[in-house]
VEXDREN-2710 file (C-alpha; in Angstrom, 1 decimal):
% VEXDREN-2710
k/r/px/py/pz
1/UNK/-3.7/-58.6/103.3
2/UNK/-6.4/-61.2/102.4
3/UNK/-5.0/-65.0/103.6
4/UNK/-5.0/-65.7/100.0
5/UNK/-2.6/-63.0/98.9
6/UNK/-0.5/-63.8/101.5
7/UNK/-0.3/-67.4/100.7
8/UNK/0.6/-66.6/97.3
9/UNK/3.0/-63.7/97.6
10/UNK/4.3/-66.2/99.8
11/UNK/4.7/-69.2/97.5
12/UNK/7.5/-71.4/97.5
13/UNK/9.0/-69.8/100.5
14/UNK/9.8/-71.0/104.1
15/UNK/6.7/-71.7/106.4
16/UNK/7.6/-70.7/109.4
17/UNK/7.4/-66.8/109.8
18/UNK/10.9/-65.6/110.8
19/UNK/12.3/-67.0/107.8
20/UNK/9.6/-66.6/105.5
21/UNK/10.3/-63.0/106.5
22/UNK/13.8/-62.5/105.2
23/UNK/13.3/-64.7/102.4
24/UNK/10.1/-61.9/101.0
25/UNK/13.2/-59.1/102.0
26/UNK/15.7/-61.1/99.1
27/UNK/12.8/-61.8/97.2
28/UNK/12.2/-58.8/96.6
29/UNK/15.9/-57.9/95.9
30/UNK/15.3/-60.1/92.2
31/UNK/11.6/-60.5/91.7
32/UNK/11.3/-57.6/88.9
33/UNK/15.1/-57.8/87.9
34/UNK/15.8/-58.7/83.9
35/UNK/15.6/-62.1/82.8
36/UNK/19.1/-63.7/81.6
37/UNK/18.0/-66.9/79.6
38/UNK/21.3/-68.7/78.0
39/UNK/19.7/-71.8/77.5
40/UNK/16.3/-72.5/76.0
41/UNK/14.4/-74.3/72.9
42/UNK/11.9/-71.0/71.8
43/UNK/11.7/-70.7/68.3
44/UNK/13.2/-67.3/67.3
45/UNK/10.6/-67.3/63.9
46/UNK/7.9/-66.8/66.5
47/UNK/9.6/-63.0/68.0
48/UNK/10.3/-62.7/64.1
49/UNK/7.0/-63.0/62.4
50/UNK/5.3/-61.5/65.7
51/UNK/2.0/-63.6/65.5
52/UNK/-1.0/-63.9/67.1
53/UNK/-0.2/-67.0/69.2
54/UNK/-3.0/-69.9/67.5
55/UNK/-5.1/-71.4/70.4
56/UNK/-4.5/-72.3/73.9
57/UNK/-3.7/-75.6/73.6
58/UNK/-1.0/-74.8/71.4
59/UNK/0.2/-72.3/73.7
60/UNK/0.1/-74.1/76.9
61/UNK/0.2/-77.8/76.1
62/UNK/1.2/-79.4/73.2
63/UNK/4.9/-77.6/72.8
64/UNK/5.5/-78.6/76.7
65/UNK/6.1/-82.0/77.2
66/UNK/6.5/-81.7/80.7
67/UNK/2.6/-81.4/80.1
68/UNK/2.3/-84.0/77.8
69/UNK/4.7/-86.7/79.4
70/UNK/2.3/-86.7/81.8
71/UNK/-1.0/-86.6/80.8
72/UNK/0.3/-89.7/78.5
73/UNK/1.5/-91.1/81.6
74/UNK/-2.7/-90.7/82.6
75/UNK/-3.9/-92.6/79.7
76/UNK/-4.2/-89.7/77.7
77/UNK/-2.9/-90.8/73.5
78/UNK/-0.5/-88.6/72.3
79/UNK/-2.2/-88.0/69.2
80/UNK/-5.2/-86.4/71.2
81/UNK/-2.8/-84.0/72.7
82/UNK/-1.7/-82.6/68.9
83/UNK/1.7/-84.4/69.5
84/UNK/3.6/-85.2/66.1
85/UNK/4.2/-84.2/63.0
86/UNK/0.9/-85.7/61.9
87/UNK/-1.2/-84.7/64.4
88/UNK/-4.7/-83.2/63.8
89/UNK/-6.5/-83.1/67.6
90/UNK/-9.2/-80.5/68.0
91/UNK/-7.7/-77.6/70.8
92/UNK/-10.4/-77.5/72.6
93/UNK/-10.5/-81.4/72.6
94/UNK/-6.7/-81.2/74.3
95/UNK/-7.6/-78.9/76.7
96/UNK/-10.8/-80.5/78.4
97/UNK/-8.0/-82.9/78.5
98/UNK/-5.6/-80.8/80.4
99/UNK/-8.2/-79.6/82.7
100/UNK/-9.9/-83.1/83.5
101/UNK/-6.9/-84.4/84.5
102/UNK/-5.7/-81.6/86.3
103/UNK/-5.3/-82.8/90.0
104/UNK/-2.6/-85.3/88.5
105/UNK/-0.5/-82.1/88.6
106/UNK/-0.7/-81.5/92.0
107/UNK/2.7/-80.8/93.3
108/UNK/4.3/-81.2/90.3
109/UNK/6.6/-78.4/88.7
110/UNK/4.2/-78.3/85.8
111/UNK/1.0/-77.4/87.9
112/UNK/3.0/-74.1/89.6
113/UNK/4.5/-73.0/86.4
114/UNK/0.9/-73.1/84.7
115/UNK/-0.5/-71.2/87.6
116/UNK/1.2/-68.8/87.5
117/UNK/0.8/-68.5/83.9
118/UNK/-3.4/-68.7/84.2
119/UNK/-2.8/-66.1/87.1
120/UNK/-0.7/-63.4/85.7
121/UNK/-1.2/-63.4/82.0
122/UNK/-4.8/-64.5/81.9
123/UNK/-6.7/-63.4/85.4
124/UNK/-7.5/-66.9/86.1
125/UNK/-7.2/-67.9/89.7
126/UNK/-10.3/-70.4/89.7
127/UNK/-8.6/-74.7/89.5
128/UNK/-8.8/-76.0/85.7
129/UNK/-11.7/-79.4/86.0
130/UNK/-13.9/-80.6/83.6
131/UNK/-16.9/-78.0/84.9
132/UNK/-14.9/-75.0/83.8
133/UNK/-13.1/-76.2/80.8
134/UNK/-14.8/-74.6/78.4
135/UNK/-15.1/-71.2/79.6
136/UNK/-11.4/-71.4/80.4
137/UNK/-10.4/-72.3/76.6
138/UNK/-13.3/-69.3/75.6
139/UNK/-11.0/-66.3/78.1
140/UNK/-7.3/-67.7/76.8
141/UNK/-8.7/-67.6/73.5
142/UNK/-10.1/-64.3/73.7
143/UNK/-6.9/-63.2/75.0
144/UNK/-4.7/-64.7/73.2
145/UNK/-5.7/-62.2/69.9
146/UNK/-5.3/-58.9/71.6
147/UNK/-2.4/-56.7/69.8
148/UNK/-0.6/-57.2/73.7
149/UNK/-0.3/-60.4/73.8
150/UNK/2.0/-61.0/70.8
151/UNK/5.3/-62.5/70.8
152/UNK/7.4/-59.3/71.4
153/UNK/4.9/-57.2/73.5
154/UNK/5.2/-60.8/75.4
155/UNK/8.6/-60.3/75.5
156/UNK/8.8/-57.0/76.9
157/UNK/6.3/-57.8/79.3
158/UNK/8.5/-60.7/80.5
159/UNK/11.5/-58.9/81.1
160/UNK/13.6/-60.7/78.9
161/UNK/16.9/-59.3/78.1
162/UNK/18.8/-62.6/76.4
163/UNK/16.6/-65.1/74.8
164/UNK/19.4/-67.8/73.7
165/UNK/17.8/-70.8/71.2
166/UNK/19.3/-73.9/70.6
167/UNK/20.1/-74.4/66.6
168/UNK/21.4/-77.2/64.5
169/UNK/25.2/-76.0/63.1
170/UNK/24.0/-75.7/59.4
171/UNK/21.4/-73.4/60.0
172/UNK/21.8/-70.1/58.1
173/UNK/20.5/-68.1/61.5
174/UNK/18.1/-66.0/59.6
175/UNK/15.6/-65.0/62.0
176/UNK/18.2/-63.8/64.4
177/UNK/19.9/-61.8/61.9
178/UNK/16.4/-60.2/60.7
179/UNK/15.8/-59.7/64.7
180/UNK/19.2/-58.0/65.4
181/UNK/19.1/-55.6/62.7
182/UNK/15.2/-54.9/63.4
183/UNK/15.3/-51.2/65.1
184/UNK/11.7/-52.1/66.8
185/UNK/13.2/-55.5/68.8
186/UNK/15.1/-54.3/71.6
187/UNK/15.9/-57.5/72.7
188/UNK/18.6/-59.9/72.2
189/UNK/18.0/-63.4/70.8
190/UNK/21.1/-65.5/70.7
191/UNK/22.0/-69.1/68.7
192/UNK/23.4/-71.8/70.7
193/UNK/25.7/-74.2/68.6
194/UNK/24.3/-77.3/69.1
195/UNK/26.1/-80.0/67.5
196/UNK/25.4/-83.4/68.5
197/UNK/24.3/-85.2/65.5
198/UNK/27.1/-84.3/63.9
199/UNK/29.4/-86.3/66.7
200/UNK/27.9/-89.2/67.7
201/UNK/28.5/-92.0/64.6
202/UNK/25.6/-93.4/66.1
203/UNK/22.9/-91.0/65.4
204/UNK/20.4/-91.5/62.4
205/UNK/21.8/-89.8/59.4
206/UNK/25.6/-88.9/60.6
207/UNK/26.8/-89.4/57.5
208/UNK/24.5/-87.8/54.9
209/UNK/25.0/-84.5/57.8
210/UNK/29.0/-85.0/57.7
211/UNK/29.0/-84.7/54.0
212/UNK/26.7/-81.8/54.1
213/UNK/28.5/-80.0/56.5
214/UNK/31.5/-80.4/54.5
215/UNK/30.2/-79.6/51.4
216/UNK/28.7/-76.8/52.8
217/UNK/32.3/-75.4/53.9
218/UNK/33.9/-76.6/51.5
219/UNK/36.2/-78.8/53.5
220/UNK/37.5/-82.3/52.2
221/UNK/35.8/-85.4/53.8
222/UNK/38.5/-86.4/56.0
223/UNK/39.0/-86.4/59.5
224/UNK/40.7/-83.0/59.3
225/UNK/38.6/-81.3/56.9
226/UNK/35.3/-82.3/59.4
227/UNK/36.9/-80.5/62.1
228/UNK/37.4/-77.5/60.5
229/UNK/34.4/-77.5/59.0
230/UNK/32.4/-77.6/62.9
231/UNK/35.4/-74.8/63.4
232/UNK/33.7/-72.8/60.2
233/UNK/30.2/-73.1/61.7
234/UNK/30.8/-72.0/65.2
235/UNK/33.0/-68.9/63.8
236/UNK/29.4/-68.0/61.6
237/UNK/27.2/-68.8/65.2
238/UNK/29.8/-66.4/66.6
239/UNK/29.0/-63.7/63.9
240/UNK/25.5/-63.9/64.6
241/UNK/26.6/-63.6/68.5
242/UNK/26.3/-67.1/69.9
243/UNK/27.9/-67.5/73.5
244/UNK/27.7/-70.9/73.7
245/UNK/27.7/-74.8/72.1
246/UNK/25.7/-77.5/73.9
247/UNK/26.2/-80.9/73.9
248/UNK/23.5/-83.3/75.2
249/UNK/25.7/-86.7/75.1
250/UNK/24.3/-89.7/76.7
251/UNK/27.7/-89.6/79.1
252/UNK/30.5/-87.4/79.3
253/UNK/33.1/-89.7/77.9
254/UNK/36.0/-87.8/76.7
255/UNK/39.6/-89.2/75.2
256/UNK/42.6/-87.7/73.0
257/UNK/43.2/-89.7/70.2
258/UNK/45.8/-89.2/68.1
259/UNK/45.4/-87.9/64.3
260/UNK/45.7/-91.3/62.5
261/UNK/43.4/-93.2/64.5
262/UNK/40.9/-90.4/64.5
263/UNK/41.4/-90.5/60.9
264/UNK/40.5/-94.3/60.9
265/UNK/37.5/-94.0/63.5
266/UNK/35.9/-91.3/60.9
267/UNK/36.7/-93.2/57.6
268/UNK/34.8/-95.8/59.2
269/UNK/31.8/-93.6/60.8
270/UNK/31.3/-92.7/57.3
271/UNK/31.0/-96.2/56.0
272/UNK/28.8/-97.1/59.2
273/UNK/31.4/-100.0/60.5
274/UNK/32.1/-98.5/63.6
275/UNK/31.0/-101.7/66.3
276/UNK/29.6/-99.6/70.3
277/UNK/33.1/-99.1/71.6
278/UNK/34.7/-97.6/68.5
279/UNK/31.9/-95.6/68.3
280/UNK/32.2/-94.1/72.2
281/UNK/36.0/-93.5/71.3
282/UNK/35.0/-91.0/68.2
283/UNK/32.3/-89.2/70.3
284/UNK/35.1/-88.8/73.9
285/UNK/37.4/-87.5/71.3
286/UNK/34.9/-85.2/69.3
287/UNK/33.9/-84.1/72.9
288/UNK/37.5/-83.3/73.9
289/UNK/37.9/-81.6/70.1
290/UNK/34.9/-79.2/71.1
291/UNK/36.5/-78.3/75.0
292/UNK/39.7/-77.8/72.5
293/UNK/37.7/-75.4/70.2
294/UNK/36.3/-73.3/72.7
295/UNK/39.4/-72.9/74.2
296/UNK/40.0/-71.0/71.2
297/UNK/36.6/-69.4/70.0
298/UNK/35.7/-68.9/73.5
299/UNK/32.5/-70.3/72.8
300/UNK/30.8/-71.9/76.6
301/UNK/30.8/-75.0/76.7
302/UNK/27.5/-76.3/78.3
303/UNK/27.3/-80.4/78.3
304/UNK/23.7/-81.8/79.8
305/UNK/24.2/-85.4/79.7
306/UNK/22.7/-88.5/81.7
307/UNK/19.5/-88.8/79.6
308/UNK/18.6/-91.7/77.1
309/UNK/16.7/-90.1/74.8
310/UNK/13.8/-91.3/73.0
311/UNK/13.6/-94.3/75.3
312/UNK/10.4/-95.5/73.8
313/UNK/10.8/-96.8/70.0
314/UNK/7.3/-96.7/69.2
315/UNK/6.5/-93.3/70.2
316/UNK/10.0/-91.9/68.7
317/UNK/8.8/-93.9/65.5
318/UNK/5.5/-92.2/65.2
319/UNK/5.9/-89.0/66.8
320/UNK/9.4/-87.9/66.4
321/UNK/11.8/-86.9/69.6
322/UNK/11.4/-84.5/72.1
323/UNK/7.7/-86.0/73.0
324/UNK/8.5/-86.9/76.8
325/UNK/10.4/-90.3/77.1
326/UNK/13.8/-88.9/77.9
327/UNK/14.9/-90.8/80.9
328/UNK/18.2/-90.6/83.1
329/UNK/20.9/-93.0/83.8
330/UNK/23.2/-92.6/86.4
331/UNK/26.1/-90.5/85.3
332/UNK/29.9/-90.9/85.7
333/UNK/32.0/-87.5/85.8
334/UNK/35.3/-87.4/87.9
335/UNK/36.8/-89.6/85.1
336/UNK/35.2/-89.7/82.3
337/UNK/36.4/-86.1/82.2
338/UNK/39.5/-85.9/83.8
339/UNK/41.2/-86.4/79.6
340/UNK/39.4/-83.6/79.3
341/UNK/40.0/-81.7/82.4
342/UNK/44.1/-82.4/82.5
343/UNK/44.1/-80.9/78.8
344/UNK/42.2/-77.3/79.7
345/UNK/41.1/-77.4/82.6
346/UNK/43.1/-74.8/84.1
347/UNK/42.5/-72.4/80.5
348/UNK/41.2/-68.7/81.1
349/UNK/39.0/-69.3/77.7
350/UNK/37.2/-72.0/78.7
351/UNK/33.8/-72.0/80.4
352/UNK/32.7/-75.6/81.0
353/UNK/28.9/-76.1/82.5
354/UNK/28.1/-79.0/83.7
355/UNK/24.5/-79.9/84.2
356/UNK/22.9/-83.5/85.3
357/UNK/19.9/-85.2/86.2
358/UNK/21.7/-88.0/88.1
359/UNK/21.2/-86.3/91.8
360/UNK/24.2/-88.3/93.6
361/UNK/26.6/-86.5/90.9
362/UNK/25.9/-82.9/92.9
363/UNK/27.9/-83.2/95.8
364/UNK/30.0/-86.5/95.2
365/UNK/31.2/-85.3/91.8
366/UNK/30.4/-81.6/90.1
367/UNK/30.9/-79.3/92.9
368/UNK/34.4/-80.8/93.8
369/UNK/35.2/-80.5/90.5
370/UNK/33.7/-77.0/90.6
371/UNK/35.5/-76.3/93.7
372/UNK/38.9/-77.0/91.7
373/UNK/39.0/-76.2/88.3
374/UNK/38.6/-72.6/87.0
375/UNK/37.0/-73.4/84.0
376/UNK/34.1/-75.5/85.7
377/UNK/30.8/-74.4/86.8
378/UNK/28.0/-76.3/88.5
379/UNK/24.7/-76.0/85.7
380/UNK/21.5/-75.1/87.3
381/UNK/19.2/-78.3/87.6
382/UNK/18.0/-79.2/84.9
383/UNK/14.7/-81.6/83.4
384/UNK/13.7/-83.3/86.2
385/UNK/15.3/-81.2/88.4
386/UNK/14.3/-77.8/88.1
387/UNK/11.0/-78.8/90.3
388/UNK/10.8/-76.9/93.9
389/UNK/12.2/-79.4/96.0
390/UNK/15.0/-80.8/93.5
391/UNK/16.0/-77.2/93.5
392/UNK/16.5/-76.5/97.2
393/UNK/18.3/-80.4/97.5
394/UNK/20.8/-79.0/94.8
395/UNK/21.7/-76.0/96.5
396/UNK/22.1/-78.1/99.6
397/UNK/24.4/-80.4/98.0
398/UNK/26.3/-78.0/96.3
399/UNK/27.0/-74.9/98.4
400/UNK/29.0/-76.7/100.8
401/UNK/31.6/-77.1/98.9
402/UNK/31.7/-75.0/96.4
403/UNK/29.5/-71.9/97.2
404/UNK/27.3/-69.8/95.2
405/UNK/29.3/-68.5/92.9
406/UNK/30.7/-71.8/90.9
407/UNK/27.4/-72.4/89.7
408/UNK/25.9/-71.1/86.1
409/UNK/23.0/-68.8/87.4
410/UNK/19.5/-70.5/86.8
411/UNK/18.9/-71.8/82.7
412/UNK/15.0/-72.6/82.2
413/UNK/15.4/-74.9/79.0
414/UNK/12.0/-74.4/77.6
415/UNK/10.5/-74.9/74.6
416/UNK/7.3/-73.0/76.2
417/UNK/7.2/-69.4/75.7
418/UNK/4.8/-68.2/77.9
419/UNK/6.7/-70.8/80.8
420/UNK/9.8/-68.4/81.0
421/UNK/8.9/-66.1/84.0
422/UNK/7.3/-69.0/85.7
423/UNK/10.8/-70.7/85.8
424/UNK/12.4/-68.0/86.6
425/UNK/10.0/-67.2/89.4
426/UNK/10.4/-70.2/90.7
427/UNK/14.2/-70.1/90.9
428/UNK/14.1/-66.5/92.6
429/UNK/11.9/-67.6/95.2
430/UNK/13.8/-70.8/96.1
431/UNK/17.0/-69.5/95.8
432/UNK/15.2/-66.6/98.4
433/UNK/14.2/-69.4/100.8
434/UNK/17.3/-71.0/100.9
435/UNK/19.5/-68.4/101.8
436/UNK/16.8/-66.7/104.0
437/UNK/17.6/-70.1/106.1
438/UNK/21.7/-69.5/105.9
439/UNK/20.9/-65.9/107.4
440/UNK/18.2/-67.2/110.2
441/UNK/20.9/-69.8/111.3
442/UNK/23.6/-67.3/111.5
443/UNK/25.4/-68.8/108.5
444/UNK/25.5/-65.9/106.0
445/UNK/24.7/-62.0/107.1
446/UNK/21.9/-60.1/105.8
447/UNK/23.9/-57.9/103.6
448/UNK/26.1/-60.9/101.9
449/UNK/22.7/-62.4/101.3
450/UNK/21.2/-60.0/99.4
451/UNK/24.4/-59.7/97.2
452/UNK/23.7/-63.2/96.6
453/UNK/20.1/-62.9/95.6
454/UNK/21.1/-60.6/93.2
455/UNK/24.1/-61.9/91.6
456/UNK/22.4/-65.5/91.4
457/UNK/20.3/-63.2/88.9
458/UNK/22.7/-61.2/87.0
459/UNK/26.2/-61.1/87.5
460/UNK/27.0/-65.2/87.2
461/UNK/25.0/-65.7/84.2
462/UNK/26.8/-62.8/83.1
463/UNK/30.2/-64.1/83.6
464/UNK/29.5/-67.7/83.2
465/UNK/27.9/-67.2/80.0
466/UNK/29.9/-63.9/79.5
467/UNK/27.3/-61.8/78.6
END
């Protein structure tokens, strides 16, 4: 085997050869098993209308603001990187600029993910710079227009057996009923309730969405009426075979309030009047109203929170959100969640999945609560996490206490397509490494290790997401 191979078949993994060994054994338990992705941003239209994707730095760049973020961060403007509604930049334009600026990715999530991508879709294994920009663009484009390289040969080629998408509770869900009923898509492509404008009083336009969504169930516009009407649209997610809602909350505050004062709290959301502490009462208590309804729909309950979103006003002014200034604050579980917890915690029905970007939460707060509660399962890291090292600290902070199998199986959260099995990847190979160390030290037997490897893959996702 050239030294090069080797390196590579060996990325990610331990460096020292006994257990770099065992960890290529478990590695190659999972590295070609099905993906399970139960938590993602891909647009279903593009699987539906099975397009020829339109350039590379569409493909690779301007939907990833992983990318983005930090070519911004470079001195890059985000209007040369086609970022916004408005934006106009020339492809090729956005990625010299990728490629100039390439070494600013160097042991960064980011720059393995697109790697691998370059590698094993496109045969590129030469560094992007400024020298080879151009003939770089010239072979993704070329490619890029081949029958093979659409959307669903893509997705056949990936693997992928559940695609879940993440959809706003009045959308008619469309494109994944054309895609179930479509004989020639084998695949499944799931909607994820996703709910949070409609929660937070705080958010711009709750109102004009409350009095859609209960005009659009025909619910009255009180406090009771609302909640039936978010109990109408996850029963029509769950026709069109949702598994779970997410809730992306900036903390997970959650309170039972009794009927008249909810009543009061959402009479006065309406009218905006609510001052910053009535307002975190309505959202705890629309938090614990959603625990309450999966409890009955059975719907998972995923809640990523910790992250102040849209942290710069300018750029969320003129570029919209989700362009790379979500940033985390330190995150408070044990009681903000303990209404919540006392309530249904201990219910069969409920799958609660708790994801963070706030590192000291791991061992000090999630995987106790993991370690306790039925319902509760440690989410994959996530955002800021799901980088190489974050990954292996994570499973370090978690296992102890709580063991493999309280945590949600890996979720990639991508918006980027062709980014799927480079997340995965990634996960496979560290979740290889780190209990090819646990068997080395005596800590876990061969056998039990590969289980593991395997089930970190199928099984939990499976049941945590029950699949």
């Amino acid at each position: 085997m050239h030294a090069t191979t080797q390196t590579r078949d060996a990325a990610l993994l331990p460096a020292d050869e006994e257990t770099r060994d065992v960890a290529l054994e478990l590695y190659a338990e999972v590295a070609d098993a099905p993906i399970l992705s139960p938590h993602g941003h891909v647009d279903p239209g593009i699987l539906l209308r099975d397009e020829a994707f339109a350039d590379p730095a569409e493909l690779l760049i301007t939907k990833d603001h992983y990318v983005t973020r930090l070519l911004f961060a470079s001195g890059v403007p985000l209007d040369e990187l086609g970022v916004g509604p408005t934006a106009n930049a020339d492809p090729r334009r956005i990625w010299r600029h990728l490629a100039e600026n390439w070494h600013r990715f160097a042991g960064t999530a980011s720059a393995y993910w697109l790697e691998y991508e370059l590698r094993t879709l496109f045969g590129i294994v030469d560094e992007p710079g400024a020298d080879n920009a151009d003939a770089l663009y010239d072979t993704i484009a070329a490619r890029i227009q081949d029958r093979d390289f659409r959307p669903r040969a893509l997705f056949d080629r990936f693997g992928i057996e559940v695609l879940a998408t993440t959809d706003d509770p009045l959308d008619d869900l469309a494109a994944h009923a054309a895609l179930a009923s479509d004989p020639d898509f084998r695949g499944r492509v799931l909607p994820t309730f996703r709910p949070d404008a409609y929660l937070d009083p705080e958010a711009a336009g709750f109102a004009d969405r409350v009095t859609r969504l209960v005009e659009t169930t025909g619910r009255p516009a009180t406090f009771a009426g609302y909640v039936q009407a978010l109990r109408d649209r996850r029963a029509h997610f769950l026709a069109h075979g949702a598994v779970s809602a997410d809730h992306g909350v900036l903390e997970p505050y959650t309170t039972d309030l009794d009927p008249a004062a909810a009543q009061d709290l959402f009479a006065h959301a309406l009218a905006d009047k609510l001052d910053a502490r009535a307002a975190r009462e309505f959202r705890g208590h629309m938090l614990f109203q959603m625990a309450k309804m999966s409890v009955d729909d059975g719907l998972v309950m995923t809640v990523h929170p910790g992250v102040r979103r849209n942290h710069h006003r300018p750029t969320f002014d003129a570029f919209g959100p989700d362009t790379g200034h979500d940033i985390p604050v330190r995150t408070e579980y044990t009681e903000n969640l303990r209404p919540l917890l006392e309530a249904f915690g201990t219910e069969k029905n409920l799958h609660l999945v708790l994801f963070t970007v706030d590192e000291t939460s791991f061992s000090r707060e999630i995987a106790p609560l993991a370690g306790f509660y039925p319902s509760l399962y440690i989410g994959a890291p996530w955002w800021f996490l799901d980088a190489p090292d974050a990954i292996l600290r994570w499973r370090s902070a978690v296992t102890e206490t709580a063991g493999f199998y309280r945590s949600s199986g890996f979720i990639d959260d991508t918006r980027a397509f062709l980014s799927i099995p480079a997340r995965h990847d990634t996960s496979r190979r560290l979740d290889a490494a780190f209990l090819a160390r646990l068997v080395v030290e005596g800590r876990v037997s061969r056998p039990t290790a590969r289980r593991i490897a395997r089930d970190l893959v199928d099984a939990i996702p499976r049941g945590v997401f029950k699949l």
